[in-house]
C-alpha positions in Angstrom: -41.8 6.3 -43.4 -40.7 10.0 -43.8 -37.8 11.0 -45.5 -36.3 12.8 -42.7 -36.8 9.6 -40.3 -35.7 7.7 -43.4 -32.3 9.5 -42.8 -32.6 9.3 -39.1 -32.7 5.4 -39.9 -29.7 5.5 -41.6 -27.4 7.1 -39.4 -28.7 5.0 -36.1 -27.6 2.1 -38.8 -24.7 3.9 -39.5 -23.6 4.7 -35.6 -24.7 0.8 -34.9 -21.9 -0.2 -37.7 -19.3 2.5 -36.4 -19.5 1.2 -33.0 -19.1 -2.5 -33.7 -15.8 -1.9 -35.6 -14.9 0.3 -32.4 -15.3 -2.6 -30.0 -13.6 -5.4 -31.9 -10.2 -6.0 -30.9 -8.1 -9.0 -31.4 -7.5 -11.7 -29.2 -5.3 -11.4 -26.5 -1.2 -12.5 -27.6 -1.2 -14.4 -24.2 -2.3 -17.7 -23.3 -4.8 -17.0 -20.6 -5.0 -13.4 -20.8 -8.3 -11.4 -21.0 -8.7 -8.9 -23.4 -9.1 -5.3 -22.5 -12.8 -5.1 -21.8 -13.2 -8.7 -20.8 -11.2 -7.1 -17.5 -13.1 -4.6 -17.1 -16.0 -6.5 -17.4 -14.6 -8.5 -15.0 -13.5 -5.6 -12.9 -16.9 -3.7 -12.8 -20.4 -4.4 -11.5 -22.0 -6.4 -14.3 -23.7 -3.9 -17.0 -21.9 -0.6 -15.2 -19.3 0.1 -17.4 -19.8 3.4 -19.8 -16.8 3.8 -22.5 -15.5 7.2 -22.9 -13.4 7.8 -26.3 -14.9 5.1 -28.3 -14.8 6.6 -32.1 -10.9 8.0 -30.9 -8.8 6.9 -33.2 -5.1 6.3 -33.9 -3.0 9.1 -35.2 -2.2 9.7 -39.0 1.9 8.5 -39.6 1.3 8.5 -43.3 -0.8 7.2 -45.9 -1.9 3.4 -45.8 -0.9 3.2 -41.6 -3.5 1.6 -39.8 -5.6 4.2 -37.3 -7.6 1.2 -35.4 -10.3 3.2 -33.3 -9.1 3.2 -29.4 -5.7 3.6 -30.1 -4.5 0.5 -27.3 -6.3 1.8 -24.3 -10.4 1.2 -23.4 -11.0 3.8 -21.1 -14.7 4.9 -19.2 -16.5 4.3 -15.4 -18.8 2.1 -13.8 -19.0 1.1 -10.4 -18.0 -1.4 -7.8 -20.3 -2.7 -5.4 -22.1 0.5 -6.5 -19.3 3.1 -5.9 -18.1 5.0 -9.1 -15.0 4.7 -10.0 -12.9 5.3 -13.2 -11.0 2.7 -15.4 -8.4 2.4 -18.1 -7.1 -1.1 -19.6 -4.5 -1.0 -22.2 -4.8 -3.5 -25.4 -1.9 -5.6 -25.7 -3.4 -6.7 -29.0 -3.4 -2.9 -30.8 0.1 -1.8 -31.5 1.3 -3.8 -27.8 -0.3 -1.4 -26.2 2.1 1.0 -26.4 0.9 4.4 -25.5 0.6 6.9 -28.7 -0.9 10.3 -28.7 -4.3 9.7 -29.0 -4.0 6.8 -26.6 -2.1 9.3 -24.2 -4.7 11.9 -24.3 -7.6 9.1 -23.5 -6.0 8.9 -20.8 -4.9 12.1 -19.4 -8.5 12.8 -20.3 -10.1 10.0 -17.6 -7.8 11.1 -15.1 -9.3 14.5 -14.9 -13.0 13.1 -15.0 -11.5 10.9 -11.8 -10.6 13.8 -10.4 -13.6 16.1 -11.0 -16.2 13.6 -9.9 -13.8 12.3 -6.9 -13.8 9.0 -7.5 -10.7 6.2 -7.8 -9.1 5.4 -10.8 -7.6 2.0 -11.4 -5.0 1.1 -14.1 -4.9 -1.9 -16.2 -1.8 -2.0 -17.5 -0.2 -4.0 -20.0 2.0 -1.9 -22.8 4.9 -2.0 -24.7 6.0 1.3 -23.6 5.8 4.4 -26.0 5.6 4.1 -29.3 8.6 4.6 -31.2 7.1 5.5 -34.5 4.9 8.4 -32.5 8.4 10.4 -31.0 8.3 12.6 -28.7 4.7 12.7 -28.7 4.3 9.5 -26.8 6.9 10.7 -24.2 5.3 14.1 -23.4 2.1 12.5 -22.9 3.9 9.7 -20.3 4.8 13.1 -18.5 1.5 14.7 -18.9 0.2 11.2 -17.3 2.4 11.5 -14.3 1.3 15.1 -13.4 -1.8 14.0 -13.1 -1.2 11.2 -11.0 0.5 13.6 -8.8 -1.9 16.2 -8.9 -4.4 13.0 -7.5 -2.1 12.0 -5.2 -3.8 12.2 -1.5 -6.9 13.1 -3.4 -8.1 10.0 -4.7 -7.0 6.3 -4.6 -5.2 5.5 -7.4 -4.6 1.4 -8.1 -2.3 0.1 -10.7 -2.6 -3.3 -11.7 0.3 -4.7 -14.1 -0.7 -7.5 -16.1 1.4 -8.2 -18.8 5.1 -5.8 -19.5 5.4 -2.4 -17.8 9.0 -0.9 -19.6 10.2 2.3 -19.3 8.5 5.3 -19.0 5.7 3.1 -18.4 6.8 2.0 -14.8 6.6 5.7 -13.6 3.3 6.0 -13.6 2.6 2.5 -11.3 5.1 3.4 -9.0 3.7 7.4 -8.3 0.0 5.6 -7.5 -1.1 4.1 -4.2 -1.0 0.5 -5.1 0.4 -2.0 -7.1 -1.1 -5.6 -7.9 0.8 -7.6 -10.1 0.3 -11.2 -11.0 2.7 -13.9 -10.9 4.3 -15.3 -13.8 2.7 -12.9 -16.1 3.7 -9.5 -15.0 6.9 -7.8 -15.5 8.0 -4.1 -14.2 11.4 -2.5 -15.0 12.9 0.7 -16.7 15.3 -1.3 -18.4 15.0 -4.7 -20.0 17.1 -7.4 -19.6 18.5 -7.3 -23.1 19.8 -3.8 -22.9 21.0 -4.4 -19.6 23.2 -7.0 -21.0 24.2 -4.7 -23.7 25.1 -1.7 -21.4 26.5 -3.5 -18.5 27.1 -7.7 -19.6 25.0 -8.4 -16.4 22.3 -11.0 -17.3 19.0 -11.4 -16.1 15.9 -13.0 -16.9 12.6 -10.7 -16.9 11.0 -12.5 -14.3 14.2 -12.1 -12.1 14.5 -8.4 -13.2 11.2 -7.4 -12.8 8.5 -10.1 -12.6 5.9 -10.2 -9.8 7.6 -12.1 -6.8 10.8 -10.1 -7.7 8.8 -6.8 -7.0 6.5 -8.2 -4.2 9.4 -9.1 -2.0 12.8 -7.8 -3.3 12.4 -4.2 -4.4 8.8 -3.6 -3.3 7.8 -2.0 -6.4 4.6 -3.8 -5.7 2.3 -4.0 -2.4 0.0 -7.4 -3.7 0.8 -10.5 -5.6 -1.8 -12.5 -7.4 -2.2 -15.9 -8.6 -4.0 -14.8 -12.0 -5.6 -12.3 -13.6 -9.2 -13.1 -11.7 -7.4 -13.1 -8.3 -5.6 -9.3 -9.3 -8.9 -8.0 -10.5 -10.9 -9.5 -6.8 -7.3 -7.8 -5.2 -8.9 -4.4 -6.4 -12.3 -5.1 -5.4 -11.9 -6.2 -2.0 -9.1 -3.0 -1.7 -11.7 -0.5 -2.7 -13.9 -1.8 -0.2 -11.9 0.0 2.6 -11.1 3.1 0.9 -13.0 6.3 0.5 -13.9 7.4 -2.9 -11.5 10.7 -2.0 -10.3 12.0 0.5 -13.2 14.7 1.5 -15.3 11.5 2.1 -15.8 9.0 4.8 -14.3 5.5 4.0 -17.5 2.9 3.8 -18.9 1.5 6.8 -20.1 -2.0 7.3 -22.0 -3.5 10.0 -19.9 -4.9 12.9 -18.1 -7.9 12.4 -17.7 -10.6 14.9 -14.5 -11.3 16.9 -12.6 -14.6 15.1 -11.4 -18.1 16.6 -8.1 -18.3 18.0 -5.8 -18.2 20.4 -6.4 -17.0 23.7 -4.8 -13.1 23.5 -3.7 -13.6 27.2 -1.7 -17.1 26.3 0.3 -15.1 23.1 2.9 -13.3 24.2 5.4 -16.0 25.3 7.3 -16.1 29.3 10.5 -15.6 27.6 12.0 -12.2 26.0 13.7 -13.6 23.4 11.4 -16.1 21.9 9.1 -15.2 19.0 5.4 -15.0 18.3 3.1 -14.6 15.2 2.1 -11.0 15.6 -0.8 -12.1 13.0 -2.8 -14.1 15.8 -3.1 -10.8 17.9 -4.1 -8.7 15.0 -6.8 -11.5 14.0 -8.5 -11.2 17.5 -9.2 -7.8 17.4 -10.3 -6.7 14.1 -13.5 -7.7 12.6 -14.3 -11.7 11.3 -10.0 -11.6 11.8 -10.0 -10.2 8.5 -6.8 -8.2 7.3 -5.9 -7.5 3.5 -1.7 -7.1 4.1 0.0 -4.5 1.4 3.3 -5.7 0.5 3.1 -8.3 2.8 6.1 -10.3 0.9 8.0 -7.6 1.3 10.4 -6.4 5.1 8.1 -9.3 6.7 9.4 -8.1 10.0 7.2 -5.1 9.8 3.2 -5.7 8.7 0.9 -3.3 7.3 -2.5 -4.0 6.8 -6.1 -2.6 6.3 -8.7 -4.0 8.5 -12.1 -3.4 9.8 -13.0 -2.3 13.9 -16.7 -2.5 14.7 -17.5 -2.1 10.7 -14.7 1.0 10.2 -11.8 1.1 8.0 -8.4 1.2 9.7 -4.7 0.4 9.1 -2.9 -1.6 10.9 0.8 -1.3 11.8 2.7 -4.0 13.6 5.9 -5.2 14.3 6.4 -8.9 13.4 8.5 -10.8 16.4 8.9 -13.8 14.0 10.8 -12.0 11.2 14.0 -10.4 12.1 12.3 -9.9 16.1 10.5 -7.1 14.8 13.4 -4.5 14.3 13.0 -1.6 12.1 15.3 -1.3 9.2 15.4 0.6 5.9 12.9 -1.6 4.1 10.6 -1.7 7.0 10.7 2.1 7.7 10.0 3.1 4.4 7.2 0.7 3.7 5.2 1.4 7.0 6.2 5.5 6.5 4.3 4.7 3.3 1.3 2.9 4.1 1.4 5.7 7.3 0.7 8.8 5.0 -1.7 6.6 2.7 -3.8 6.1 5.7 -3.4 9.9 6.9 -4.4 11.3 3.3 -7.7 9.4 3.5 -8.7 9.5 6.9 -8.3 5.9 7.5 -7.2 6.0 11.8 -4.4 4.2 12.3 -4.1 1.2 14.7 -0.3 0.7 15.9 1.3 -2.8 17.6 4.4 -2.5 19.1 6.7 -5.3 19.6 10.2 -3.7 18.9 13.8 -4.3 19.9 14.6 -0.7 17.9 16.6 -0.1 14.9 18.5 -2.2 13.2 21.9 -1.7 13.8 25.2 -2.5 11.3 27.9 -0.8 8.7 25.6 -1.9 5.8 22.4 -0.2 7.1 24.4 2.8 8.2 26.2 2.9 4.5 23.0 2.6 3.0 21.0 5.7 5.4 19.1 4.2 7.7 19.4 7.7 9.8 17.9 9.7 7.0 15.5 6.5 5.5 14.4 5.5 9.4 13.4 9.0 9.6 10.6 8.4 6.7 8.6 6.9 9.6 8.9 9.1 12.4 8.1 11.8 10.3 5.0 9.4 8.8 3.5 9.4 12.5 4.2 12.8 13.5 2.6 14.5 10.5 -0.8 12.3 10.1 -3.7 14.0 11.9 -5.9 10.9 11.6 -7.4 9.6 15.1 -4.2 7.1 16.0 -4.6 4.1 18.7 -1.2 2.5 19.9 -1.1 -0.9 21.9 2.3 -1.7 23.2 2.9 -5.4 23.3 6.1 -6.6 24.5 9.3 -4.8 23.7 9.3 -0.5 23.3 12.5 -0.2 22.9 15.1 3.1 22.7 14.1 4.7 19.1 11.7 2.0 18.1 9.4 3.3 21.3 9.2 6.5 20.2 8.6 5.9 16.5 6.2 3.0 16.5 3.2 5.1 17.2 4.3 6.8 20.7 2.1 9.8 22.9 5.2 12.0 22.0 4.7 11.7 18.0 0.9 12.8 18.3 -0.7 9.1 19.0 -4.1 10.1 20.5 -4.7 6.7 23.3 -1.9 4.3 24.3 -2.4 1.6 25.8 0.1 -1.2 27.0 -0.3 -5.2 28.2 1.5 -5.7 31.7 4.2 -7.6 29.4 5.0 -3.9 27.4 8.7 -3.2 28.7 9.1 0.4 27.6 12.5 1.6 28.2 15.9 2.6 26.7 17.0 -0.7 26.2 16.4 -4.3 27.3 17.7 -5.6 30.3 20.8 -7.6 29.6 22.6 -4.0 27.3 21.5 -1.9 30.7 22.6 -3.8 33.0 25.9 -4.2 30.9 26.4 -0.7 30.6 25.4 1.0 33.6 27.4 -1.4 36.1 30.0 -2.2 34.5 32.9 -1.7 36.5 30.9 -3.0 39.6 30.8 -6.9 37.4 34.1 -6.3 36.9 35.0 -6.0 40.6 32.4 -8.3 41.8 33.4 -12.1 42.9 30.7 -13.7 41.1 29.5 -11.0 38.4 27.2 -14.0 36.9 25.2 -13.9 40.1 25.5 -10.2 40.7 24.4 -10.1 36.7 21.3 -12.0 37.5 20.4 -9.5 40.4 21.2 -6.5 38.7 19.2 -7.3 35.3 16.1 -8.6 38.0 15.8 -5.4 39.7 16.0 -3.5 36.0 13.1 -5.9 34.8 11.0 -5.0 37.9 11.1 -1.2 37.3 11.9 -0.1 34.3 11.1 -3.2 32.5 7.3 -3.0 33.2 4.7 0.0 31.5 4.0 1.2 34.8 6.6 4.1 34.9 5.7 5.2 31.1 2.1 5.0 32.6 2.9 7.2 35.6 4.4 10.2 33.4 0.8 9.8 31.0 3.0 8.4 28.3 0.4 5.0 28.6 -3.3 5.7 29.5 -4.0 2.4 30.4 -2.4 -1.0 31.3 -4.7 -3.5 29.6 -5.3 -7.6 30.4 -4.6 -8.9 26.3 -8.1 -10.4 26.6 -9.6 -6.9 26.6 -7.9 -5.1 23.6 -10.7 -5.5 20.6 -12.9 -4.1 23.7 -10.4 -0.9 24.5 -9.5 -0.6 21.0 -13.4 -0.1 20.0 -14.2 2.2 22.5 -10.7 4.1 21.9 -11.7 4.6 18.3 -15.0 5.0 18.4 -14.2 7.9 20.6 -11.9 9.8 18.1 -14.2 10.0 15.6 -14.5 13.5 15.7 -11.4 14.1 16.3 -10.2 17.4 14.9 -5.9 18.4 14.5 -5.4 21.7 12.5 -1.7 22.1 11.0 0.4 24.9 10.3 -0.3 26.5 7.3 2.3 25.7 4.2 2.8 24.3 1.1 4.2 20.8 2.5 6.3 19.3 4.6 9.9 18.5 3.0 9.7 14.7 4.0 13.7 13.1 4.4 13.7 11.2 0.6 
């Protein structure tokens, strides 16, 4: 052998050692947790995964301090069922995981490969926060973190998935991304521990109850999926990727057609009596493909559900009302979840597919104290903004503000069709009636019986779809059993559908 490939020889022996001390971490502090690559391995498509950063190392804080190579975060891509996409874990087991500089700037750095090859980027998260011994360092790159997931925001998905603490400065990040998986009994989101919160304000709480996975699932809605363990959070992501474009210049996958599912009879749902509830869930099974439907936050304002779904082998996402929680009314929680999942949809180019079953909004001091005029209005300006191809099927009950919000011709729906159940009016019967002949009840010998007349003739006119369907506000009355047919056809037909906006920076949306 040559000298010079003698040399060669030793530094391939010499890179072979480098990168083996790069790639051993210690074992996970948790019972049951995976180590950082072990879920990305786990995450990715077997073999896929390229590191980026590897021989980055911890910053200098004075002589003797350790400088372990990766600094607490693994970052690189690979590919899900083929499609690229970008990935970051933090390691728990260097320094907690909390972010330093170099750590920060791995980071920062993947982000802006995410968003110069237009792929998604997905989070593993599981830090300690910023690290105190690094100073301001470790906060500026926090901020430098969240510009960028702004500057990706409506650009490409963004997925956080929390599985181990997410403190402080940490929680930003998470909560500025599209989604949120978290995994129950192991995951824990808040800015402020429960410790200091004792401290500051004597109120005690235990992390789980502050911030743990249920808490943010269906309290606060800091978090749109709940899993069972870290295996179940990591399949969360892959099955959510599967509906979402790689950014939003692209096309969200296609599959071929799925079959229509088992179940009920859609013309024996809807039940004789107003007030009696239904499972909205049983329609939405029936029309979408194999009855398949992966619900985001669906712990959280139950009376509204918001879904992604699949129609003839297309993305869409579903927005109903939910007649067995709350009768399907639109409060503060509700609005502002569906506004949400609205303008993820319309930043993609995922069509939206709208059921309406709604008494209207939710009335009462405490929602008025707490804005439901300005918070409501997060959804009517949700569905008058998005330009995606929109398909509205009116149920039951289209009442007085909730009609017009939940995906109506007059906020830019494209085809709206109704079941010969849809009452589209005002208000229901009974309150009409009430109102508009009052004094003659008051005057009338037997206002029970004149009640019952008076509340039948209101049912028979404007409690039918038929006058919202003369003035074009409904293009079709539809038998139940024919909606995954008219829904098909209605979407297949928008397509192409093209809706140029005003020019301007952006809308000012009512925070």
């Amino acid at each position: 052998m040559t000298p010079a490939a003698d040399r060669t020889a030793g530094r391939i022996a010499d890179l072979a050692h480098r990168r083996a001390q790069a790639v051993v971490t210690a074992a996970p502090r948790r019972r049951g947790a995976l180590g950082a690559r072990e879920r990305i391995e786990r995450l990715l498509d077997a073999g896929s995964f390229a590191e980026t950063g590897v021989f980055v190392r911890a910053r200098a804080l004075g002589d003797g301090a350790q400088r372990p190579y990766g600094d607490g975060v693994v970052t690189g891509y690979g590919t899900v069922d083929g499609r690229p996409v970008c990935v970051f874990a933090q390691d728990s087991a260097v320094f907690g995981g909390s972010m330093g500089e170099a750590f920060g700037e791995k980071t920062v750095a993947l982000m802006d490969l995410a968003l110069k090859t237009g792929c998604p980027i997905v989070g593993l998260n599981d830090s300690g926060g910023a690290r105190i011994q690094e100073g301001v360092n470790s906060l500026a790159l926090y901020a430098e973190l969240v510009r960028r997931n702004v500057k990706a925001s409506g650009v490409i998905p963004q997925i956080s998935v929390i599985l181990g603490p997410c403190a402080g400065g940490a929680a930003y990040s998470p909560a500025i991304t599209d989604f949120t998986v978290m995994v129950d009994g192991a995951s824990h989101m808040f800015v402020t521990g429960p410790d200091v919160i004792e401290a500051v304000t004597g109120e005690r709480a235990t992390a789980e109850e502050l911030g743990g996975a249920r808490t943010s699932n269906s309290v606060n809605g800091n978090a749109h999926f709940l899993a069972a363990d870290e295996g179940d959070a990591l399949d969360t992501v892959r099955d959510l990727l599967s509906y979402l474009p790689a950014n939003n210049l692209e096309r969200p996958p296609e599959y071929a057609p799925g079959s229509v599912a088992a179940g009920a009879p859609l013309d024996e749902v809807v039940p004789d009596r107003l007030g009696q509830a239904y499972d909205m869930r049983d329609i939405l099974h029936a029309v979408v493909d194999d009855g398949e439907l992966l619900y985001v936050q669906e712990l959280f304002a139950p009376n509204i559900i918001c879904a992604l779904a699949r129609v003839e082998g297309a993305s869409v996402g579903v927005v109903a009302n939910q007649p067995l929680h709350s009768a399907g009314v639109l409060d503060i929680d509700a609005s502002e979840k569906a506004a949400r999942f609205v303008r993820f949809c319309d930043a993609f180019g995922i069509p939206l597919l709208t059921f309406a079953d709604v008494p209207g909004y939710l009335s009462g001091v405490h929602q008025e104290r707490r804005g439901i005029i300005r918070r409501g209005a997060k959804l009517l300006y949700a569905y008058a903004e998005a330009t995606v191809p929109k398909v509205t099927v009116v149920v039951r009950k289209a009442y007085g503000g909730g009609y017009a919000v939940m995906g109506s011709k007059h906020l830019g729906a494209d085809l709206n069709l109704a079941w010969p159940t849809a009452r589209i009016a005002v208000m229901g019967a009974e309150g009409a009636v009430g109102v508009l002949h009052r004094r003659e009840l008051a005057a009338a010998a037997d206002p029970e019986a004149l009640r019952a007349d008076l509340v039948a003739a209101y049912e028979a006119t404007h409690g039918t779809p038929y006058l919202a369907a003369e003035r074009g506000y409904v293009d079709d009355v539809i038998a139940p059993r024919d909606t995954r047919v008219h829904v098909s056809r209605a979407l297949r037909a928008l397509r192409g559908k093209r809706a140029p906006m005003p020019e301007r920076r952006h809308g000012n949306i009512p925070l």
